[in-house]
PQR file with spaces between the fields and no chain letter, atoms N, CA, C, O and H, PARSE charges and radii, in Angstrom:
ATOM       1  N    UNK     1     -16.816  -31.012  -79.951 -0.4000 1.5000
ATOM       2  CA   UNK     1     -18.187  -30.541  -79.843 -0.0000 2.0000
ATOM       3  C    UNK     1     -19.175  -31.571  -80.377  0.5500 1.7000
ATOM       4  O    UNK     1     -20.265  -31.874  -79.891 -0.5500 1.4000
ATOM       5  N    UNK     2     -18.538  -32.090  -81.556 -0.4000 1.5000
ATOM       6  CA   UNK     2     -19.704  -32.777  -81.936 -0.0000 2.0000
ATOM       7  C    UNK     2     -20.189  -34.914  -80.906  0.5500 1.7000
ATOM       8  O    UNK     2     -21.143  -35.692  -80.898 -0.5500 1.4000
ATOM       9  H    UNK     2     -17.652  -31.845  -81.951  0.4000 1.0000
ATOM      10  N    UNK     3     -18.650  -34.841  -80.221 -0.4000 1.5000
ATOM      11  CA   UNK     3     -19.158  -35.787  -79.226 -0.0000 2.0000
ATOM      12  C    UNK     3     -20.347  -35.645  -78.374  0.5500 1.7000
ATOM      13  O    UNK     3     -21.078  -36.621  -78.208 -0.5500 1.4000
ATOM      14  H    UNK     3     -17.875  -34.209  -80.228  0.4000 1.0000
ATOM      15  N    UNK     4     -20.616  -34.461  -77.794 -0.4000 1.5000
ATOM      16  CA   UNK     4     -21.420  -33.909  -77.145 -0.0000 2.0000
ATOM      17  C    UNK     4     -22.447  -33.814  -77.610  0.5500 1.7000
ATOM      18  O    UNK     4     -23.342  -34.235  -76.877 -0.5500 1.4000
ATOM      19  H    UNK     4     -20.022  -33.668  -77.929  0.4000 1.0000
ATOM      20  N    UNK     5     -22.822  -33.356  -78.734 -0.4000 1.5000
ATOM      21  CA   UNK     5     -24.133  -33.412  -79.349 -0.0000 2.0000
ATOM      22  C    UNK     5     -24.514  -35.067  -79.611  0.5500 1.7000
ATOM      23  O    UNK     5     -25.480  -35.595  -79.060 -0.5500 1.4000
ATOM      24  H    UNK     5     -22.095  -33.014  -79.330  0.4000 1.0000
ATOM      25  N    UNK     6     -23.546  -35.833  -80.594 -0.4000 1.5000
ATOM      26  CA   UNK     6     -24.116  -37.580  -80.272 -0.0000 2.0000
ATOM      27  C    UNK     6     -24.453  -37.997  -78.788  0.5500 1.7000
ATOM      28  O    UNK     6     -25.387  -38.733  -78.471 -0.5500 1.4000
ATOM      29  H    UNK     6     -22.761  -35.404  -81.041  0.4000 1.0000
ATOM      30  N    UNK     7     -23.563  -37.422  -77.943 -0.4000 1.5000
ATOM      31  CA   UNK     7     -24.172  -38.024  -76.347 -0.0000 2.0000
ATOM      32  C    UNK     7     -25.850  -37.453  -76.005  0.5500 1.7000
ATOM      33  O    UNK     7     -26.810  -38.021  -75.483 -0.5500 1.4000
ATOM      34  H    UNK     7     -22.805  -36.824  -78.200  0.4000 1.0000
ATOM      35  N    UNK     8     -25.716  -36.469  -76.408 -0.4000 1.5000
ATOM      36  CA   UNK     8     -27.003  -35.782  -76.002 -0.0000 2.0000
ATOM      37  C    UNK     8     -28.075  -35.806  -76.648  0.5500 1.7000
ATOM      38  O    UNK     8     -29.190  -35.528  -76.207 -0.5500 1.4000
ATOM      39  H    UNK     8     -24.937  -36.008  -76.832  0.4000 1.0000
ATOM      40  N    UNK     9     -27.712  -36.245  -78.063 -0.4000 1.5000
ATOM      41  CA   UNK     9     -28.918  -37.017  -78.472 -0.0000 2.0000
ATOM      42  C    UNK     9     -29.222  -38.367  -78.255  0.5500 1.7000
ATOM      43  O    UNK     9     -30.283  -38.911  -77.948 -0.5500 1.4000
ATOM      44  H    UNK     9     -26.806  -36.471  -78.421  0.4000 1.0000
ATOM      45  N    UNK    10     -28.097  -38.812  -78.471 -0.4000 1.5000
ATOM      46  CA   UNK    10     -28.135  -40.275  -77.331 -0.0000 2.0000
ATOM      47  C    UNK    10     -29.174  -40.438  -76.200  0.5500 1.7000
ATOM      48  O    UNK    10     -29.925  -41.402  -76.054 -0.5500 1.4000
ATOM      49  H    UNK    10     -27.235  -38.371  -78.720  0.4000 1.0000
ATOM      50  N    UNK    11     -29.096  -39.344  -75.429 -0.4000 1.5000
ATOM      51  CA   UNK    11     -29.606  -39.202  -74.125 -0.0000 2.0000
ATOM      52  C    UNK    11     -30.952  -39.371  -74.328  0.5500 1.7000
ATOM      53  O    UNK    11     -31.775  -40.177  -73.895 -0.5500 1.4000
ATOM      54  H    UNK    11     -28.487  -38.560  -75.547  0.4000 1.0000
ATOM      55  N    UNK    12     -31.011  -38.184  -75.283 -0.4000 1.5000
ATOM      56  CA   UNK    12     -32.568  -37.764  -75.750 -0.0000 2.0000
ATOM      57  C    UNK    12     -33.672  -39.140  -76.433  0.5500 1.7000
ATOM      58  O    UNK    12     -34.766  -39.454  -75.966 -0.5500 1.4000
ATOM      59  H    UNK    12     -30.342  -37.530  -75.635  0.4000 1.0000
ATOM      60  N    UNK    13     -33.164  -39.604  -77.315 -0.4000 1.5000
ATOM      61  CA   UNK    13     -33.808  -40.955  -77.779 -0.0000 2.0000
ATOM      62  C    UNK    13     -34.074  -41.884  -76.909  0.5500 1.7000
ATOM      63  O    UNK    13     -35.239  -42.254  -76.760 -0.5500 1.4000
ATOM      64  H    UNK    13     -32.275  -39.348  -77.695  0.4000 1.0000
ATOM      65  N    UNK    14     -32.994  -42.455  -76.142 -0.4000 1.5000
ATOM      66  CA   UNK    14     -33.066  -43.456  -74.710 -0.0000 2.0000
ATOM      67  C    UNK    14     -34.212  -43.173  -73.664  0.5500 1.7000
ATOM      68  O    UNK    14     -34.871  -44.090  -73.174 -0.5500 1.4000
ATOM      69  H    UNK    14     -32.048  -42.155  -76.262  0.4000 1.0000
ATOM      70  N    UNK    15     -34.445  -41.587  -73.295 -0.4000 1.5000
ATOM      71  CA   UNK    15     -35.459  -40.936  -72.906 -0.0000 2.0000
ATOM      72  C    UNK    15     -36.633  -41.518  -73.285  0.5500 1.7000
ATOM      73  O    UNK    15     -37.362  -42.350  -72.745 -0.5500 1.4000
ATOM      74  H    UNK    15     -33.910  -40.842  -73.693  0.4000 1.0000
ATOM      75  N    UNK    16     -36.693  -40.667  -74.754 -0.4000 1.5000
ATOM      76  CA   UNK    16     -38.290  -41.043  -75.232 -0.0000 2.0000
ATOM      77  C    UNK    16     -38.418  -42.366  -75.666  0.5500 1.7000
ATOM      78  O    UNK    16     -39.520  -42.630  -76.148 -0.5500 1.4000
ATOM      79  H    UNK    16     -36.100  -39.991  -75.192  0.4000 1.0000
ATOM      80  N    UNK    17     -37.443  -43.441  -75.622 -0.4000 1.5000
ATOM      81  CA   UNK    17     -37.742  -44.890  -76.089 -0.0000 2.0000
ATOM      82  C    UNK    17     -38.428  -45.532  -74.173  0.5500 1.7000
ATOM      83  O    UNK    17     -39.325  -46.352  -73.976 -0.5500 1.4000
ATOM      84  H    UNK    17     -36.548  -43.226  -75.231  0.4000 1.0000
ATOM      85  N    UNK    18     -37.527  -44.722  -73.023 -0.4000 1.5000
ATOM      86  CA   UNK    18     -37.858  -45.141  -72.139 -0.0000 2.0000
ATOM      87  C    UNK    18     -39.710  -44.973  -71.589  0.5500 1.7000
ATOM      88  O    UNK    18     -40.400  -45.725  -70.901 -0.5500 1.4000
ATOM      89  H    UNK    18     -36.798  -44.056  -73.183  0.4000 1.0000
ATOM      90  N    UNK    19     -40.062  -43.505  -72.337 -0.4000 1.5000
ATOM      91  CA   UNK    19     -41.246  -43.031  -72.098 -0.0000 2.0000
ATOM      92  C    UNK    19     -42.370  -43.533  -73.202  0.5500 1.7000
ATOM      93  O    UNK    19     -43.531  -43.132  -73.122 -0.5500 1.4000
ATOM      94  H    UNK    19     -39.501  -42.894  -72.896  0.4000 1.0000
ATOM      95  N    UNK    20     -42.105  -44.087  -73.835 -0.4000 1.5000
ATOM      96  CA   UNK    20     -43.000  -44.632  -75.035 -0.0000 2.0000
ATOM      97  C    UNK    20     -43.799  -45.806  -74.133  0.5500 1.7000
ATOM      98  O    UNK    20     -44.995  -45.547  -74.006 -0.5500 1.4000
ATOM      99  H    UNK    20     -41.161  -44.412  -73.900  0.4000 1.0000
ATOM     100  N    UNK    21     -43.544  -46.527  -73.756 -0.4000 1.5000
ATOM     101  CA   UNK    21     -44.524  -47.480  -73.041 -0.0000 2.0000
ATOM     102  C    UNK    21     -44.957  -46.735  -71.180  0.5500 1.7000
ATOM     103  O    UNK    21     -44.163  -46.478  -70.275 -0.5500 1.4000
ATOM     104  H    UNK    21     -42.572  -46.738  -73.859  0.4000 1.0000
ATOM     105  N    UNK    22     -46.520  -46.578  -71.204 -0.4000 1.5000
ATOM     106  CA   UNK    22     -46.185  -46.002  -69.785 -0.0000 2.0000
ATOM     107  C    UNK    22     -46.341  -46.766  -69.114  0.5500 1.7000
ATOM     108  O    UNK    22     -47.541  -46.809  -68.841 -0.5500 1.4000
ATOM     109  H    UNK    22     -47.165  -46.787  -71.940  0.4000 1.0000
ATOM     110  N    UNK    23     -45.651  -47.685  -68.482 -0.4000 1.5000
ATOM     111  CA   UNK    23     -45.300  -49.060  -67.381 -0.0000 2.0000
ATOM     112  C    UNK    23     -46.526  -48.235  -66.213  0.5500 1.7000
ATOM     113  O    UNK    23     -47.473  -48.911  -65.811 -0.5500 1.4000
ATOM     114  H    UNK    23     -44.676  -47.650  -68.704  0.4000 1.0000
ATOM     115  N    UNK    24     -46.372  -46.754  -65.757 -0.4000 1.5000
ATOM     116  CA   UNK    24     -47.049  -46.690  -64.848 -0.0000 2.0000
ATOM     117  C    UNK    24     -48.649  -46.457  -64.491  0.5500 1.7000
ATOM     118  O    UNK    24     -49.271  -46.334  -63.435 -0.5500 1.4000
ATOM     119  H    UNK    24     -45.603  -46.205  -66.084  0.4000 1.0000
ATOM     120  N    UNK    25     -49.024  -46.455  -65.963 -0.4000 1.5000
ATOM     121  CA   UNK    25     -50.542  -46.085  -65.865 -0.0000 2.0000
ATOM     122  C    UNK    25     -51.156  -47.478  -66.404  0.5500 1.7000
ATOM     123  O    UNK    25     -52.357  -47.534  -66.669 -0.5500 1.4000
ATOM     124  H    UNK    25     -48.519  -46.555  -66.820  0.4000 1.0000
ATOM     125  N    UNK    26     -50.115  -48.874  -66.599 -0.4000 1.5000
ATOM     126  CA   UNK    26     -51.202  -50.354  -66.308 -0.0000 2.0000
ATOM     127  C    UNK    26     -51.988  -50.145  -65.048  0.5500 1.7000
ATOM     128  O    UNK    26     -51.633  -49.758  -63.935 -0.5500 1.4000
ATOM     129  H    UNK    26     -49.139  -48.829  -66.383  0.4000 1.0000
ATOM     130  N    UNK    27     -53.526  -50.625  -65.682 -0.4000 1.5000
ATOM     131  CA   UNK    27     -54.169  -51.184  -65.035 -0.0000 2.0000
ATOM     132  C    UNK    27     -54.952  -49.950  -64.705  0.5500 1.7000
ATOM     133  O    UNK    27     -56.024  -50.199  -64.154 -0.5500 1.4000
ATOM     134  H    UNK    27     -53.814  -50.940  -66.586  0.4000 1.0000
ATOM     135  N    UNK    28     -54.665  -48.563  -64.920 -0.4000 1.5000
ATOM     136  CA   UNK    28     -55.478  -47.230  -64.716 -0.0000 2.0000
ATOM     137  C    UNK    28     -56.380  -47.711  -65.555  0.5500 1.7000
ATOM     138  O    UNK    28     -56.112  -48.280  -66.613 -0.5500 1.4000
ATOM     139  H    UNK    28     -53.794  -48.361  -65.368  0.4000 1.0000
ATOM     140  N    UNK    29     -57.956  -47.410  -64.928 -0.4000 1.5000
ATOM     141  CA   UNK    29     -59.596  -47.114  -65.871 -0.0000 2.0000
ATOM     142  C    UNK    29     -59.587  -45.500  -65.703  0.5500 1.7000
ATOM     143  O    UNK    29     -60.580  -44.895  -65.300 -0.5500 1.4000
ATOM     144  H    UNK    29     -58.174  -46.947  -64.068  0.4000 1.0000
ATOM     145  N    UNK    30     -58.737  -45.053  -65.945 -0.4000 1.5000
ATOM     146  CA   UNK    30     -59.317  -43.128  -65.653 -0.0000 2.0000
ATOM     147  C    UNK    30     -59.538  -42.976  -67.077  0.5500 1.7000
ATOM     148  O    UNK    30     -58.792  -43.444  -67.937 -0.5500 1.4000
ATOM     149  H    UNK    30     -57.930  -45.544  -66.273  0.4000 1.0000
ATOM     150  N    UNK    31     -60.568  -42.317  -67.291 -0.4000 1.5000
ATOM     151  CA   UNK    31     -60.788  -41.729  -68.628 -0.0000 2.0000
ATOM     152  C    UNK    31     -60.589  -39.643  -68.720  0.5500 1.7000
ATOM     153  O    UNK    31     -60.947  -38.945  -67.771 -0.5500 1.4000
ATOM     154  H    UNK    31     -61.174  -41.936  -66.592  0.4000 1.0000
ATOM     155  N    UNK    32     -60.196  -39.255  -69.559 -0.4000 1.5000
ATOM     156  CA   UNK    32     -60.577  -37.609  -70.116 -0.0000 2.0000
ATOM     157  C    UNK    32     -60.778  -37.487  -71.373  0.5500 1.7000
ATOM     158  O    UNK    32     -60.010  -37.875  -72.253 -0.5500 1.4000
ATOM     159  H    UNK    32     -59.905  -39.822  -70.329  0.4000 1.0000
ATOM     160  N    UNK    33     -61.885  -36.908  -71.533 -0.4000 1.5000
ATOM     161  CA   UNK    33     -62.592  -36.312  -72.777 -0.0000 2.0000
ATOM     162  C    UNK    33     -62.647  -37.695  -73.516  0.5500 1.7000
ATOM     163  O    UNK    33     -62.273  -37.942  -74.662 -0.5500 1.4000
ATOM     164  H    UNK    33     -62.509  -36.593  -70.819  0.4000 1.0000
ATOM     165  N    UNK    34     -63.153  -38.462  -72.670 -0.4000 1.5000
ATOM     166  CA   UNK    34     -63.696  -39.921  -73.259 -0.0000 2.0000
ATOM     167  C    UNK    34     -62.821  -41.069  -73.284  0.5500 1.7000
ATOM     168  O    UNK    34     -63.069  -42.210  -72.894 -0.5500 1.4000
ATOM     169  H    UNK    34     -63.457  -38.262  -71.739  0.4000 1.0000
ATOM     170  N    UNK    35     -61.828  -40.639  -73.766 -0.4000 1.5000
ATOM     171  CA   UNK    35     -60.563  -41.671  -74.060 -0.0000 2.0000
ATOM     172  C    UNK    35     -59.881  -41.286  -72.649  0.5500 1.7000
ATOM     173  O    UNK    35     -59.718  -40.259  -71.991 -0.5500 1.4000
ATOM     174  H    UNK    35     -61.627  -39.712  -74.084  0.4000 1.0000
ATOM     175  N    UNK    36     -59.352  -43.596  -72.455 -0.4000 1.5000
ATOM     176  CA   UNK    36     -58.312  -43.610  -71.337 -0.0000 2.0000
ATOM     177  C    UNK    36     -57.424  -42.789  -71.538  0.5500 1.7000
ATOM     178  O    UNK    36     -57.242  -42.153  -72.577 -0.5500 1.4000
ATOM     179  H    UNK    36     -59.483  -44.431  -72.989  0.4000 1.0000
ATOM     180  N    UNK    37     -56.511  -42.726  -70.076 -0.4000 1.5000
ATOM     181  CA   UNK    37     -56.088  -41.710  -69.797 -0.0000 2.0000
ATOM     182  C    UNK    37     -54.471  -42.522  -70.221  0.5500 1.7000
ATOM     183  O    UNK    37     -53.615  -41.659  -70.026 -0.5500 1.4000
ATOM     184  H    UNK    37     -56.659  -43.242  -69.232  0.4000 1.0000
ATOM     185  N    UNK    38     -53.963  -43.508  -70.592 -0.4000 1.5000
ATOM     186  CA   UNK    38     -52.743  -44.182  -71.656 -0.0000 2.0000
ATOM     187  C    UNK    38     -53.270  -43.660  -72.586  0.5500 1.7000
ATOM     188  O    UNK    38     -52.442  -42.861  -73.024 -0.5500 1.4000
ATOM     189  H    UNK    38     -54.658  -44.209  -70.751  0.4000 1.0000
ATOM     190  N    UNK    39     -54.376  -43.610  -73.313 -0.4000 1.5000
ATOM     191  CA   UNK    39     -53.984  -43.000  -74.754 -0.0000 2.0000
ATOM     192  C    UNK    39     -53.882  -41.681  -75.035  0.5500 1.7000
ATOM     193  O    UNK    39     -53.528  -41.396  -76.179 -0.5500 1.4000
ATOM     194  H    UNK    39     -55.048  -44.259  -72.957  0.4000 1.0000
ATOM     195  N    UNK    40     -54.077  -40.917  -74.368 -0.4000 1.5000
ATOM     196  CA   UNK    40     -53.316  -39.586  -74.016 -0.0000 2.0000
ATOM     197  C    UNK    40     -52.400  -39.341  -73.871  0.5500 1.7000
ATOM     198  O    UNK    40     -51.915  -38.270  -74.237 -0.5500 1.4000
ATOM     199  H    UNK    40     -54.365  -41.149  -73.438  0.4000 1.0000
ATOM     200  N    UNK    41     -51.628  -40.488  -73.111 -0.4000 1.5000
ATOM     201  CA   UNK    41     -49.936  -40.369  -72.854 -0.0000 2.0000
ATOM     202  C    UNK    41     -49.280  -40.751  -74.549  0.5500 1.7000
ATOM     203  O    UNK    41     -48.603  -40.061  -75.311 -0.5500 1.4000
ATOM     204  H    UNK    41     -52.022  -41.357  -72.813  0.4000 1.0000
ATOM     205  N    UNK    42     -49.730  -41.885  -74.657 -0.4000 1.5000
ATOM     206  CA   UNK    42     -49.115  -41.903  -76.459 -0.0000 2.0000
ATOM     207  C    UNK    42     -49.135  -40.734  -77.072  0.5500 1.7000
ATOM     208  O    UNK    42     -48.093  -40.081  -77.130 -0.5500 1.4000
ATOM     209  H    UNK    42     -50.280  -42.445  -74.037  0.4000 1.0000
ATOM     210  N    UNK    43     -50.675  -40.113  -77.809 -0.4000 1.5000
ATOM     211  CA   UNK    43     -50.616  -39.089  -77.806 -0.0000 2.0000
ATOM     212  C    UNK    43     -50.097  -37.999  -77.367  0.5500 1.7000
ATOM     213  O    UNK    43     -50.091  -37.219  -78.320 -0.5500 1.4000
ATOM     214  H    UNK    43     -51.522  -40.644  -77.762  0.4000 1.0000
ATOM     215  N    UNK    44     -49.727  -37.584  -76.600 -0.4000 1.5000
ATOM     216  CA   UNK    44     -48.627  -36.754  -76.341 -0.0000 2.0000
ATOM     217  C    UNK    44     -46.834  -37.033  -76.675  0.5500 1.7000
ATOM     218  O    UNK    44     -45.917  -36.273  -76.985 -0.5500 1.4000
ATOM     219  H    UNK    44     -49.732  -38.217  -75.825  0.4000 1.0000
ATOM     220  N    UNK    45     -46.927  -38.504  -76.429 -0.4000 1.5000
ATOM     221  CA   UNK    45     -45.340  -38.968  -76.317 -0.0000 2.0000
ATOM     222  C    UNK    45     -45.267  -39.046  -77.884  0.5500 1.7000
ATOM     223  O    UNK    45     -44.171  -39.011  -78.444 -0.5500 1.4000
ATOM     224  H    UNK    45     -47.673  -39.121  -76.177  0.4000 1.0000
ATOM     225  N    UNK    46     -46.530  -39.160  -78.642 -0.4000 1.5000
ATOM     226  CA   UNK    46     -45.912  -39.264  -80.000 -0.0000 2.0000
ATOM     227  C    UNK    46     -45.662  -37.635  -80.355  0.5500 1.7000
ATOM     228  O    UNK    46     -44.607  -37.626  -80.989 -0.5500 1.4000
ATOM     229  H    UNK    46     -47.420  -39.188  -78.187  0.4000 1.0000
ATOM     230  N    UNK    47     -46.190  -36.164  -80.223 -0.4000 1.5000
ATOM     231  CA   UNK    47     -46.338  -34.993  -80.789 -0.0000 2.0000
ATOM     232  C    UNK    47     -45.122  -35.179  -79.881  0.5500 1.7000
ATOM     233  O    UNK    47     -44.209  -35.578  -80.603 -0.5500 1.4000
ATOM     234  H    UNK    47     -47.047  -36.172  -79.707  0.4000 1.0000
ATOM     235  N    UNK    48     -44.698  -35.061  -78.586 -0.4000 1.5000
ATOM     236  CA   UNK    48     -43.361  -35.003  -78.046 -0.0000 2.0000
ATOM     237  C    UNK    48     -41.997  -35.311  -79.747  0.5500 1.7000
ATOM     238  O    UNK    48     -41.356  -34.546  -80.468 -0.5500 1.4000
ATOM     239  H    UNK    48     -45.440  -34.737  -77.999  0.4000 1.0000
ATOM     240  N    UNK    49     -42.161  -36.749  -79.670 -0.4000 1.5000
ATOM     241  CA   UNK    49     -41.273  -37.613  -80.378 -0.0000 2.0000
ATOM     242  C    UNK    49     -40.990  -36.978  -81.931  0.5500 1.7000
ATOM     243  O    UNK    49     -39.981  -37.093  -82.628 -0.5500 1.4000
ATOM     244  H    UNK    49     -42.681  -37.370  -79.085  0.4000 1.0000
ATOM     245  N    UNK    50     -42.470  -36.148  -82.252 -0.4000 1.5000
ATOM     246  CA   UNK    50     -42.325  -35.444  -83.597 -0.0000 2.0000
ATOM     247  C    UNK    50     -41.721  -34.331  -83.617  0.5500 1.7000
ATOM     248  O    UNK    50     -40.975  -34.097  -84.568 -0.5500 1.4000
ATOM     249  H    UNK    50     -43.289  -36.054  -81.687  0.4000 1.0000
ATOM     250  N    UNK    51     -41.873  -33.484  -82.697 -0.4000 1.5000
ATOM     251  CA   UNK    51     -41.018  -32.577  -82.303 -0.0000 2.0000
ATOM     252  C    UNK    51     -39.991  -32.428  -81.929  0.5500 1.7000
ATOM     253  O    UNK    51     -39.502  -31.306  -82.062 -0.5500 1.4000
ATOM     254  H    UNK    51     -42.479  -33.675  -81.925  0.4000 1.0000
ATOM     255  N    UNK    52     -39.155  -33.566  -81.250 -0.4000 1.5000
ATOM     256  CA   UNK    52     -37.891  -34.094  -81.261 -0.0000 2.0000
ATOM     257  C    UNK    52     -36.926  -34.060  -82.276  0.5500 1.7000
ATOM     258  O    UNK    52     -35.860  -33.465  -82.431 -0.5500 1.4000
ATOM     259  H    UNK    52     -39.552  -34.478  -81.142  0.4000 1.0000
ATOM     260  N    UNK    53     -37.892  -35.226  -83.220 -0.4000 1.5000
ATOM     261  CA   UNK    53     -37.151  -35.723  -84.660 -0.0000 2.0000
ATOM     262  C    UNK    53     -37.045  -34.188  -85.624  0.5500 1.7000
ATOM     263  O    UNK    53     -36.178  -33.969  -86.469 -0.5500 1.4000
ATOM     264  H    UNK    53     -38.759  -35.709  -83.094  0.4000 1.0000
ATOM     265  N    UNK    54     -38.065  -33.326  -85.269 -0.4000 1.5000
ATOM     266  CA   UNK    54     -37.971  -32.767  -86.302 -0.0000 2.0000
ATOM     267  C    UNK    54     -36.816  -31.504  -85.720  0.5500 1.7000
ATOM     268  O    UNK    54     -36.219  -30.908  -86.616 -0.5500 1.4000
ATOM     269  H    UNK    54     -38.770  -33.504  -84.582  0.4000 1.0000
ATOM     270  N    UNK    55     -36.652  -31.292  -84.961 -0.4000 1.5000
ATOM     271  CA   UNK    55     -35.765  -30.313  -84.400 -0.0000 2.0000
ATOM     272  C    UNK    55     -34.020  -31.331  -84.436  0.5500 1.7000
ATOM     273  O    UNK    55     -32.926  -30.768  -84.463 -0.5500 1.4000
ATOM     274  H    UNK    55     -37.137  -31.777  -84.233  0.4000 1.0000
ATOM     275  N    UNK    56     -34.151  -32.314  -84.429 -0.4000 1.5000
ATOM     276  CA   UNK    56     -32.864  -33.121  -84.787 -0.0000 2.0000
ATOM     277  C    UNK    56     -32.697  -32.989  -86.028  0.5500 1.7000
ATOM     278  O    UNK    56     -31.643  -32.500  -86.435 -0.5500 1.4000
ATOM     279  H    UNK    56     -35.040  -32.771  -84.406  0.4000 1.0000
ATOM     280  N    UNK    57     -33.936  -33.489  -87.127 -0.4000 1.5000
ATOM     281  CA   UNK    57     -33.565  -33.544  -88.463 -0.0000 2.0000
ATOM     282  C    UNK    57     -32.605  -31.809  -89.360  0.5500 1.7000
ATOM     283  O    UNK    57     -31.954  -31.551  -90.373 -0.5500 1.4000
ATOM     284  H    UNK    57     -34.793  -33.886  -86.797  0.4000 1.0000
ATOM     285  N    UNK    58     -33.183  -31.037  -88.021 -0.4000 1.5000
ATOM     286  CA   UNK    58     -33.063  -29.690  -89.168 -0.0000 2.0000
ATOM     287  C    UNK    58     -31.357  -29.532  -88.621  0.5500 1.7000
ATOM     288  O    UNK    58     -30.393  -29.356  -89.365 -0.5500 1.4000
ATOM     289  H    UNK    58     -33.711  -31.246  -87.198  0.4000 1.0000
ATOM     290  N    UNK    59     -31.336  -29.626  -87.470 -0.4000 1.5000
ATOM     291  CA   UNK    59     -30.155  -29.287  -86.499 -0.0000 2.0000
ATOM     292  C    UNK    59     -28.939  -29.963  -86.574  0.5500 1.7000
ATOM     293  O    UNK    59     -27.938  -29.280  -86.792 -0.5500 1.4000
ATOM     294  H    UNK    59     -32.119  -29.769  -86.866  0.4000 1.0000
ATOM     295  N    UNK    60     -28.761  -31.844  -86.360 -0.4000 1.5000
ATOM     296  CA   UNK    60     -28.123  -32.405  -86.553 -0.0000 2.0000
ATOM     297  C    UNK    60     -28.207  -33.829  -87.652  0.5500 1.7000
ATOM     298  O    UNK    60     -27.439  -34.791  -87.625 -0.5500 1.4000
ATOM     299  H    UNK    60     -29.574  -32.398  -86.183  0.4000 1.0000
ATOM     300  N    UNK    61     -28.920  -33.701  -88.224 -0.4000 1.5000
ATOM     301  CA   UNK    61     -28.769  -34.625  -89.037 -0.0000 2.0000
ATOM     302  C    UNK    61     -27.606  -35.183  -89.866  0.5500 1.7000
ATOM     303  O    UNK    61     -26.985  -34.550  -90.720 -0.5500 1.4000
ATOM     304  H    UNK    61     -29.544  -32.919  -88.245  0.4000 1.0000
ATOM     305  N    UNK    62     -27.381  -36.549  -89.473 -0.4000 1.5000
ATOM     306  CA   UNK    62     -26.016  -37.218  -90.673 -0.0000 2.0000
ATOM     307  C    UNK    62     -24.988  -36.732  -89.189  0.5500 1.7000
ATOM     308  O    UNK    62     -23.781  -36.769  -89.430 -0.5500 1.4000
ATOM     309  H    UNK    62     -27.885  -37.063  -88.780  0.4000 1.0000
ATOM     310  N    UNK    63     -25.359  -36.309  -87.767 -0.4000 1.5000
ATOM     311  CA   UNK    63     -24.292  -36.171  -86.758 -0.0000 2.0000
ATOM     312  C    UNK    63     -24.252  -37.907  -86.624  0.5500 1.7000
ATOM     313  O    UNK    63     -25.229  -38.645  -86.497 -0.5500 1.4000
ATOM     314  H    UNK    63     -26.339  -36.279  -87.571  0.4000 1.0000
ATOM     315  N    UNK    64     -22.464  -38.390  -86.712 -0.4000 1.5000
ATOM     316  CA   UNK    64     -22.122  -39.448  -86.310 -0.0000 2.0000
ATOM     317  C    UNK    64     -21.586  -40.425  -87.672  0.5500 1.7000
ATOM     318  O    UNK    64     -20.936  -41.456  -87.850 -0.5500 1.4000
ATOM     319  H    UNK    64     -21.670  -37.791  -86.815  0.4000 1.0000
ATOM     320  N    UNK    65     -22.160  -39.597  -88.322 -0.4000 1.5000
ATOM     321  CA   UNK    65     -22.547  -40.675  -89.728 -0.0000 2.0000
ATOM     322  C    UNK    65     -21.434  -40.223  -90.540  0.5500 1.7000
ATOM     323  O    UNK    65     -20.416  -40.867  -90.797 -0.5500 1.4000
ATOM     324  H    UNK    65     -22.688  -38.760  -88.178  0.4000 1.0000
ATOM     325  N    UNK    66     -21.760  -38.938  -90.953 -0.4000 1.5000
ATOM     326  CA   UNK    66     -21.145  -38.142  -91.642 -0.0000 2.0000
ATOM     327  C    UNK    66     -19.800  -38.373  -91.994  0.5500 1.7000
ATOM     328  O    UNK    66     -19.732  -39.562  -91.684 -0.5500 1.4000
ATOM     329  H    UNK    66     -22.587  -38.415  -90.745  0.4000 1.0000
ATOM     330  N    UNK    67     -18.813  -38.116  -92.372 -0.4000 1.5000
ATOM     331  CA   UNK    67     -17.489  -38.250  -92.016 -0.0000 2.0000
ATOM     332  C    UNK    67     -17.027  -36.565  -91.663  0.5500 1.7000
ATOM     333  O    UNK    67     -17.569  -35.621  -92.237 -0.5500 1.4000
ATOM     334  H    UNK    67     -18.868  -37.150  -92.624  0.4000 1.0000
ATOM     335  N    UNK    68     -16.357  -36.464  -91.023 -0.4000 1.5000
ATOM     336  CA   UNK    68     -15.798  -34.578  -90.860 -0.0000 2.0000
ATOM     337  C    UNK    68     -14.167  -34.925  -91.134  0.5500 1.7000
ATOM     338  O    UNK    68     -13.613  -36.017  -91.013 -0.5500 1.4000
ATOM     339  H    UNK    68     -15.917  -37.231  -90.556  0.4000 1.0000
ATOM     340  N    UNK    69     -13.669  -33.816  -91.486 -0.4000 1.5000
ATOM     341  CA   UNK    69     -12.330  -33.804  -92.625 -0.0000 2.0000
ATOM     342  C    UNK    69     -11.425  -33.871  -91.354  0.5500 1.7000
ATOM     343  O    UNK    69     -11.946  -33.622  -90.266 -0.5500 1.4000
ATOM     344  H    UNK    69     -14.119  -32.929  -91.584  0.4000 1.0000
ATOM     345  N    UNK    70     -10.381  -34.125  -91.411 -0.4000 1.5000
ATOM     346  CA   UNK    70      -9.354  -34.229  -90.115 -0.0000 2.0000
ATOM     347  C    UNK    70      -8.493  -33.605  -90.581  0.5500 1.7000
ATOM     348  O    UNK    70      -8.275  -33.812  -91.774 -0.5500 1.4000
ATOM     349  H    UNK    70      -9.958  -34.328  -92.294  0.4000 1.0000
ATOM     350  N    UNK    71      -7.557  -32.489  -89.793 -0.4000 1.5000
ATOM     351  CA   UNK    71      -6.728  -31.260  -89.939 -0.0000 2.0000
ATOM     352  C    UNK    71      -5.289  -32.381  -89.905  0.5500 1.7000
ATOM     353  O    UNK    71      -5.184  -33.512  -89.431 -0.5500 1.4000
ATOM     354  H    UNK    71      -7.734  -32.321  -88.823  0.4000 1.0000
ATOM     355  N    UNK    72      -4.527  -31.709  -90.455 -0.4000 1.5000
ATOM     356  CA   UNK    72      -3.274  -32.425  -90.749 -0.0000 2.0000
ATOM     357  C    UNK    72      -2.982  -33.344  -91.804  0.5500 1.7000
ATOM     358  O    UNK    72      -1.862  -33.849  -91.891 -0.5500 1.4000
ATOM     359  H    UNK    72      -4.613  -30.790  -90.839  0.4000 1.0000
């Protein structure tokens, strides 16, 4: 079980490391509520990223690290 959870957080980080730069809004001038419309995406990708970490920290934290006792 706990392979599964390192893969899937695996997954999850690779994700938001992939979404942290938005490659696709270079060169956009769109603005909302004043500010370009990239710094909105940070903004969001960072409250995303906090909400991530913090639902990892409570859930799996020390997964991988840890040592777990081996039967036998």
């Amino acid at each position: 079980m706990s392979t599964v959870r390192i893969v899937g957080w695996a997954v999850v980080a690779l994700v938001l490391m992939a979404l942290a730069v938005p490659w696709f809004l270079w060169g956009e001038a769109g603005t909302a509520a004043g500010l370009p419309v990239w710094l909105w995406w940070h903004i969001g990708w960072m409250a995303l990223a906090s909400v991530v970490f913090a639902v990892f920290a409570r859930t799996d934290w020390g997964l991988g690290i840890e040592e777990v006792p081996r039967r036998g």
